[in-house]
N, C-alpha and C positions, 0 to 999 in steps of 0.2 A: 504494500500500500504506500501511496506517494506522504511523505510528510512535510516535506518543505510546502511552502505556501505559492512558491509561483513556480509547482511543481502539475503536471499535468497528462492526460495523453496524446501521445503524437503519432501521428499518420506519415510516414514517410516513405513519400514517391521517387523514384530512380529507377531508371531501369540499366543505371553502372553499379556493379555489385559493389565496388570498390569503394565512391561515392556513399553509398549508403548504409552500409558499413561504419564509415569514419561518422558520418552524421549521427546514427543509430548510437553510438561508443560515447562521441558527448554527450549528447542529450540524457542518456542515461547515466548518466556521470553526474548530470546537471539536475536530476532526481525523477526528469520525467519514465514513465512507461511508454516506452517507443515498439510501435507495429512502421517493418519492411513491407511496401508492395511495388513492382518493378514496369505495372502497364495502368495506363490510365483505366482502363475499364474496371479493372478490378479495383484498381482505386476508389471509383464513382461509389462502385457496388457498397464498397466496404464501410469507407464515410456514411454514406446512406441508411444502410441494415446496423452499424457499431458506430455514432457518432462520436470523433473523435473531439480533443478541445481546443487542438489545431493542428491544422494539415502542412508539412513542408514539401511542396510540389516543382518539382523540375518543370519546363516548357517544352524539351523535346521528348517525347513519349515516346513508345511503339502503339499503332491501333488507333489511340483518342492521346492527342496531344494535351499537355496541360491547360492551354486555354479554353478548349472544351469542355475537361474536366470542371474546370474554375466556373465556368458561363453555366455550366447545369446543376452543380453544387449552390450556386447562388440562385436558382432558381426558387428553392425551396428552403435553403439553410443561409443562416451568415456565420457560420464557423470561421473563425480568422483563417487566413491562409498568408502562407511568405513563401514567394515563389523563387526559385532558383534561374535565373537567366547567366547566356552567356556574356561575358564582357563583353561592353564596346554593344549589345544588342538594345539602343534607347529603344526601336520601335515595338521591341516585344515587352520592354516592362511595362512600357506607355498601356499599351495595349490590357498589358497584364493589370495594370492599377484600372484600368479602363473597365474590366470583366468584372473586378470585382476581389481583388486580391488587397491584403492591406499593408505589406513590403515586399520588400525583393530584397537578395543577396544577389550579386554577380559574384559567376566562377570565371578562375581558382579564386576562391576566397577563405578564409578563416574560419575553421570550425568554431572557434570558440568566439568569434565574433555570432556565426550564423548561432550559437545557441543562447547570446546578449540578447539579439534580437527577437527571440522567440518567447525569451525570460518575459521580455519590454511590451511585445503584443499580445500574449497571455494575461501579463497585469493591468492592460487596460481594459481589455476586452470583458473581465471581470470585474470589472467598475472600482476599479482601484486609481481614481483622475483624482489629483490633490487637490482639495477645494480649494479654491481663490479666490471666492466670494460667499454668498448665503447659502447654509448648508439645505435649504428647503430647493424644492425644485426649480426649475427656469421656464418662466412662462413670456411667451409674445403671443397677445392674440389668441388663433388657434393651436399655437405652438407650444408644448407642455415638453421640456426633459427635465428625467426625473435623474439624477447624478446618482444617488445614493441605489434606486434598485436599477441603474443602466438602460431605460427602456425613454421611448421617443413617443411622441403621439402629435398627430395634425387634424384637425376636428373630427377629433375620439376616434382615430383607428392609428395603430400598432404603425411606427413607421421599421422598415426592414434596413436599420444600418450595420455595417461592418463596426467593428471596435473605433476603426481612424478617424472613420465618418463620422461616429458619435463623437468623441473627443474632439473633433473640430468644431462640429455646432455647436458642443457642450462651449469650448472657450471662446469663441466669434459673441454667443449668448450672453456671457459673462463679461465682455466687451465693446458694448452697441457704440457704432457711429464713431470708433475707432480704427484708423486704417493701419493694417499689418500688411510689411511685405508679404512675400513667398517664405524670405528667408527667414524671416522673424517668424512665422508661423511654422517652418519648419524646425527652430530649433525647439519652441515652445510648446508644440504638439506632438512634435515627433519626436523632442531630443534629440535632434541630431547637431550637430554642428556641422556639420558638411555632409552635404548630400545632393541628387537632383531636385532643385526647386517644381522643374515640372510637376511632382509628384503633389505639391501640393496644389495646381492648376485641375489635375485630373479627379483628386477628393472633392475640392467646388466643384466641378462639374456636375460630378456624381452627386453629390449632396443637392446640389440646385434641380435636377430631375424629380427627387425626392419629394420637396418643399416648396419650388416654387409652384404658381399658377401658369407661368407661360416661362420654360427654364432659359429662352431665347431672348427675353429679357425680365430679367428676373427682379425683383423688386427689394427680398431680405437680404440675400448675399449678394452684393453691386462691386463693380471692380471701379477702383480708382486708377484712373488711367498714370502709369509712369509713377505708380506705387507698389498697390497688390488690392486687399479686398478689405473691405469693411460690411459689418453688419449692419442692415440698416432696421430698427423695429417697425412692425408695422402699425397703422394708423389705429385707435383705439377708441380714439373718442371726436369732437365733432373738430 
């Protein structure tokens, strides 16, 4: 049984034994219970029938590539997911944060980096976001997040975010009509200190899908041109 606290089960996709292997060694080092699967299909299967509490999915698969996986996975679940891409490949993580994934690692990369980051999106995903403002929920409007049990709502029905997504609306929420870059949002939401900014370009997107009325132009999350984005609340009273 797991006893560390940002300890979990993990789903790990590869279909290089070698790869998965080294991956499977930390993670389990790192206190999670880690399941090998080597093709996307069975992948799918297995997430689906044994929900895992996050999945580490390679992009080149045999049968059903990882973005497939990802895109049908999201269909029905928001299990976090951190996908493995290769270096130097922007158009597939784009892509990959695009589906529905909520990081990447590019190979060769660092085991023990890839198992920070898994530590990082597991702790949020379980609504472990440091308050930085009032511990009751966050409300705009029709707009209800509730921080403490992790769950989103837009006039009363269940919104379906990834961990990132919520953690972004959660701090944009908590910061109306303030404008954050990219990079200020990336280090403040993501932690990272260096990373692709894109990554937080394709979270708004996806999150604007979610919440906006017309995400084409969107009215709560507005870009400030030759900045980045700011929350705007919406109108409430006359």
């Amino acid at each position: 049984m797991n006893t560390l606290p940002h300890a979990g089960r993990v789903l790990v996709v590869d279909d290089d034994p070698t790869v998965a292997e080294v991956v499977a060694r930390y993670l389990a080092r790192d206190g999670h219970e880690v399941v090998c699967v080597a093709d996307g299909r069975t992948a799918l299967r297995r997430a689906l029938d044994e929900p895992p509490d996050l999945v580490v999915l390679d992009l080149m698969l045999p049968g059903m590539d990882g973005l497939e996986v990802c895109r049908r996975l999201r269909e029905t679940s928001t299990v976090p997911i951190v996908m493995l891409t290769a270096l130097g490949a922007e158009t597939d993580r784009l892509v990959g944060l695009e589906t529905g994934a909520d990081d990447y690692v590019t190979k060769p990369f660092s085991p023990r980096e890839l198992a920070l980051r898994v530590r990082s999106v597991l702790r949020r995903a379980r609504g472990a976001l440091v308050p930085t403002g009032p511990s009751g929920p966050l409300r705009d409007g029709g707009l209800l997040v509730d921080v403490s049990a992790h769950e989103a709502e837009l006039g009363g029905a269940r919104l379906a975010l990834t961990s990132r997504e919520f953690d972004l609306l959660a701090f944009l929420l908590r910061h109306p009509r303030r404008a954050f870059t990219r990079e200020e949002l990336l280090e403040r939401v993501w932690d990272w200190t260096f990373g692709d900014s894109s990554t937080v370009t394709v979270h708004v997107r996806r999150l604007r899908e979610k919440i906006e009325d017309d995400p084409t132009a969107p009215r709560r999350i507005v870009t400030v041109w030759g900045v980045g984005y700011r929350y705007e609340p919406a109108e409430t009273g006359p």
